[in-house]
C-alpha positions in Angstrom: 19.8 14.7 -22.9 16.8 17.4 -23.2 16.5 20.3 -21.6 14.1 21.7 -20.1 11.9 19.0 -19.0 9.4 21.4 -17.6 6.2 23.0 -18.6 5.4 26.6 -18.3 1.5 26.9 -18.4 -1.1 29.9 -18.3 -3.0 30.8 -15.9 -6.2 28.3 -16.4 -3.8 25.2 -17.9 -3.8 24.0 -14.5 -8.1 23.3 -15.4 -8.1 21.0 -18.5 -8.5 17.8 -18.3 -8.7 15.0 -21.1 -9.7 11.6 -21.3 -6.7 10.3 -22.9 -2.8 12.2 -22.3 -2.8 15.6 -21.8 -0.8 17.0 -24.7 0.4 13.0 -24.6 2.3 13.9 -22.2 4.0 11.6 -19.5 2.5 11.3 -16.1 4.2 13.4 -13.7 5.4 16.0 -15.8 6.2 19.1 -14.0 3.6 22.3 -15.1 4.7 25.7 -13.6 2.4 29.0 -13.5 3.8 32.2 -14.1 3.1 33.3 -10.0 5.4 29.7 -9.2 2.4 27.2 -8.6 3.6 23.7 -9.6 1.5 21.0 -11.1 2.0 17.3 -11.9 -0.1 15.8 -15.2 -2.2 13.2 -13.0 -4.9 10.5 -13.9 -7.8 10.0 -11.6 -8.5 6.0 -10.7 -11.4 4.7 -12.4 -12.9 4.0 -8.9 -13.1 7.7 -8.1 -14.7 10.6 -8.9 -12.8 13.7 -8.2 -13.5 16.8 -6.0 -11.8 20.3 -6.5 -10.2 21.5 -3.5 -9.9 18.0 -2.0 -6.6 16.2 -1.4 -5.5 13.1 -3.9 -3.2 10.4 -2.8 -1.3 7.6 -4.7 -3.6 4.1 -5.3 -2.8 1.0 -6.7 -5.2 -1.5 -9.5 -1.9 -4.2 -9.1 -3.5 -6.4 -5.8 -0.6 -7.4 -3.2 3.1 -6.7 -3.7 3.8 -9.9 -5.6 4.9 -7.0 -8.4 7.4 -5.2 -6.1 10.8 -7.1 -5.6 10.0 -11.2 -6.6 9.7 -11.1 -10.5 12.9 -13.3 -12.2 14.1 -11.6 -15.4 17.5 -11.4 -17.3 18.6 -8.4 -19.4 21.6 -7.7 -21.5 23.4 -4.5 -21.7 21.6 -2.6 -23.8 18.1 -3.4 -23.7 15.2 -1.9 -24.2 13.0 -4.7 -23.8 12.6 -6.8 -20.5 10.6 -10.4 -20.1 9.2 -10.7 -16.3 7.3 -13.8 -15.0 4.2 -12.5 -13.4 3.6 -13.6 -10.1 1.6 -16.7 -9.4 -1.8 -15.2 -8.1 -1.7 -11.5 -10.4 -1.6 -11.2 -13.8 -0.3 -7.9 -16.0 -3.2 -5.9 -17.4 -1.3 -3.5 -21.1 0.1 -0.3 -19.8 -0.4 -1.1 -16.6 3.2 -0.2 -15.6 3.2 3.2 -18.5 5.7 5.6 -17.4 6.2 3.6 -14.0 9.6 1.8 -13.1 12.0 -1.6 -12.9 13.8 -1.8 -10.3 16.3 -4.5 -9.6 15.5 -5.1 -5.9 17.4 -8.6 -4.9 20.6 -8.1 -3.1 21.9 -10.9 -5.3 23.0 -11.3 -8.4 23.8 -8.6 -10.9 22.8 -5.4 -11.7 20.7 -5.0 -8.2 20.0 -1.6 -7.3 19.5 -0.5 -10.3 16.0 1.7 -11.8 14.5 1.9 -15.3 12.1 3.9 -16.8 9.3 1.7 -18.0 7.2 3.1 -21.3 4.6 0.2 -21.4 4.2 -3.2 -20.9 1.7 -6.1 -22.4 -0.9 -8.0 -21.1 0.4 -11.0 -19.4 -1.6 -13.9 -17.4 -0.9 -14.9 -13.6 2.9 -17.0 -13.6 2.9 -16.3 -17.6 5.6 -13.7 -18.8 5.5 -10.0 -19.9 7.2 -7.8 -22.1 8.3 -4.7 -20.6 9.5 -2.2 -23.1 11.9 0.6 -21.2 12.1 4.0 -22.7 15.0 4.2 -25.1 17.2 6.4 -23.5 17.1 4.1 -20.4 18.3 1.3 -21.6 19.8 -1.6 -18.9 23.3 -0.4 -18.0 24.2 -3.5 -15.7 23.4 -7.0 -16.8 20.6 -8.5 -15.1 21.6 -12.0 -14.5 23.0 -14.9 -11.9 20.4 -17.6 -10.6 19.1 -14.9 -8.0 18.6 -11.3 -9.2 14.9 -10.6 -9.2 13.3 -7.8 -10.9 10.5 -5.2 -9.1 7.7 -3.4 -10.9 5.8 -0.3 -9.4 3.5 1.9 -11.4 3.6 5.7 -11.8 2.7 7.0 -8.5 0.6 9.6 -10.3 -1.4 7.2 -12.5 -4.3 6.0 -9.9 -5.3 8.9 -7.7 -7.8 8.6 -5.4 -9.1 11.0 -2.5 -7.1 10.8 0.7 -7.7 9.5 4.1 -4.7 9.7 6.1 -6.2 7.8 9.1 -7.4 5.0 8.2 -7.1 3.6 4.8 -4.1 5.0 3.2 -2.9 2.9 0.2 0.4 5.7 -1.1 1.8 9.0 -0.7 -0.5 12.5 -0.5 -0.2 13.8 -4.3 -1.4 17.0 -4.1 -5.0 18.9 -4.5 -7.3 18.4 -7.3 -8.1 22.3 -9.3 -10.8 20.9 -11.0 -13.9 18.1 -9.8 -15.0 15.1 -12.3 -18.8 13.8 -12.7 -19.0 10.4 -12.3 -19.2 9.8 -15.9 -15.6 10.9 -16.3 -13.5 9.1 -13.7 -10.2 8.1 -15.1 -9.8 11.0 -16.8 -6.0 13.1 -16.8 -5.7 16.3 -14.6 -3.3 18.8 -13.2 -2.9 17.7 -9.5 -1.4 20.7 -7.6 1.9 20.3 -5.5 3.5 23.7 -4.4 1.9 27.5 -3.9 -1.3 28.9 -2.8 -4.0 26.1 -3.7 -7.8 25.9 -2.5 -8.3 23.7 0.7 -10.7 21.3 2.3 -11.1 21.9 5.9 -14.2 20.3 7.5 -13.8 21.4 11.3 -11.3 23.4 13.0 -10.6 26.7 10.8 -7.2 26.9 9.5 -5.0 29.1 10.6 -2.5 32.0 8.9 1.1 30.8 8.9 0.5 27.5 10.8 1.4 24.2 9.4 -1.3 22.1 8.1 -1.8 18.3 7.1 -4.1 15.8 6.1 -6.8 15.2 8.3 -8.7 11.9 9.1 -11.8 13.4 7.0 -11.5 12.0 2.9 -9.5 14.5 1.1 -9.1 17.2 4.0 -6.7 19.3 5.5 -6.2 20.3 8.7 -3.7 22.2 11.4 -1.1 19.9 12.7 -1.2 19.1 16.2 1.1 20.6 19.0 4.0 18.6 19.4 3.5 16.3 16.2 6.2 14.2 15.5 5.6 13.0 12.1 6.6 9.2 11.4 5.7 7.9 15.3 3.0 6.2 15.1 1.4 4.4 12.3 -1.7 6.6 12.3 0.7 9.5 11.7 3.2 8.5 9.8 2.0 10.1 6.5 1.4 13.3 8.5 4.1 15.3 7.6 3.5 18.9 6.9 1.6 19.4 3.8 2.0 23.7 3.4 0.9 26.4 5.8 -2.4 28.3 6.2 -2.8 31.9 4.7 -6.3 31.9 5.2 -9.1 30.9 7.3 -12.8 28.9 6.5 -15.7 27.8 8.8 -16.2 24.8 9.1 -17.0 22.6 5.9 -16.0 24.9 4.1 -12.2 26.2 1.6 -9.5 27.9 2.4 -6.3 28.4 1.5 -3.1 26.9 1.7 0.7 27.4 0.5 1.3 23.7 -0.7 5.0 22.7 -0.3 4.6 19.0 -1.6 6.4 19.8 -3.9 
């Protein structure tokens, strides 16, 4: 074990960004300010530019969910290296999976249940098999084996970030809010996506409101005040609704404010 796995930054660390690692560092690693705010090291999809102020949410480049629960693989105790037959239609592209996870997701078999940490991966054609190395000090625990244990990829849910639109479209969790914007020369570039404390705000209609609890709004990468009553998770249209932080300051329309992010 290591301790601490957390950064503390200075005030401005939160606005670098790279176009490789930041620091090499993993995605997702935690950054904390000095006044609390908490960042996670992020990479912006290649299909999006980024706006500051505007609200980021998970994407995926692997089409379908052949990846997720149907790949056969068998593991001894001990490894640190994986072989996965790719799914029939979707091939592996290298690194793909980086810092993402194995999971064991049959109900069969042994080993189910179980979650790795993936460090990278080869390229691999459609039905062909890849090589999945797991970080070292994650090494399978439970051997993966029996006629039926499948295996289930999924990368880093802070690798392809793209701008949110709760409403309509919404292809993975809210992230967080982007400190910094990207031209569109530099999509894919690494970032500091912001998850907890006062962070600046989209809001393109209604003005936010001081202590009232906002969310993401139908509008691309915007926030807005939850409505009375909400029940977050009953409808399908609302069901990634939940409460996103609280006002502490008000904007007209199209314009920032401030919010008190507790993604994280």
């Amino acid at each position: 074990m290591s301790y601490p796995n957390v950064i503390y930054g200075d005030y401005g660390d939160e606005k670098v960004t790279s176009a490789t690692k930041i620091g090499s560092l993993p995605l997702g690693q935690l950054m904390i300010l000095p006044d609390g705010r908490m960042f996670r090291h992020a990479r912006a999809s290649s299909a999006c530019a980024i706006t500051a102020g505007y609200l980021q949410m998970s994407s995926s480049t692997i089409s379908g969910t052949g990846f997720h629960k149907a790949l056969t693989c068998s593991a001894a105790v001990g490894a640190t290296s994986v072989v996965v037959t790719c799914p029939a239609g979707t091939g592996a592209v290298a690194g793909a999976f980086e810092d993402g996870y194995l999971i064991v997701a049959s109900s069969t078999g042994t080993g189910v249940g179980r979650m790795y940490k993936v460090a990278t991966n080869n390229s691999a054609a459609a039905a062909s098999t890849c090589i999945v190395s797991l970080e070292k000090t994650d090494p399978i625990v439970v051997e993966i084996g029996g006629t039926t244990a499948t295996v289930g990829l999924k990368e880093n849910q802070f690798r392809n970030l793209i701008v949110s639109n709760a409403a309509t479209t919404y292809t993975g969790p809210i992230q967080g809010v982007a400190p910094v914007a990207f031209a569109g020369t530099a999509v894919g570039h690494y970032f500091w996506v912001q998850r907890g404390g006062p962070a600046p705000a989209y809001v393109p209609t209604t003005a936010l409101l001081e202590g009232a609890p906002v969310i993401a709004a139908a509008t691309a990468g915007a926030f807005e005040i939850a409505a009375s009553g909400l029940a977050a998770g009953t409808a399908f249209s609302e069901k990634y609704r939940d409460y996103l932080g609280y006002g502490m300051t008000r904007a007209e329309a199209n314009g920032f404010s401030i919010v008190d992010l507790t993604i994280e």
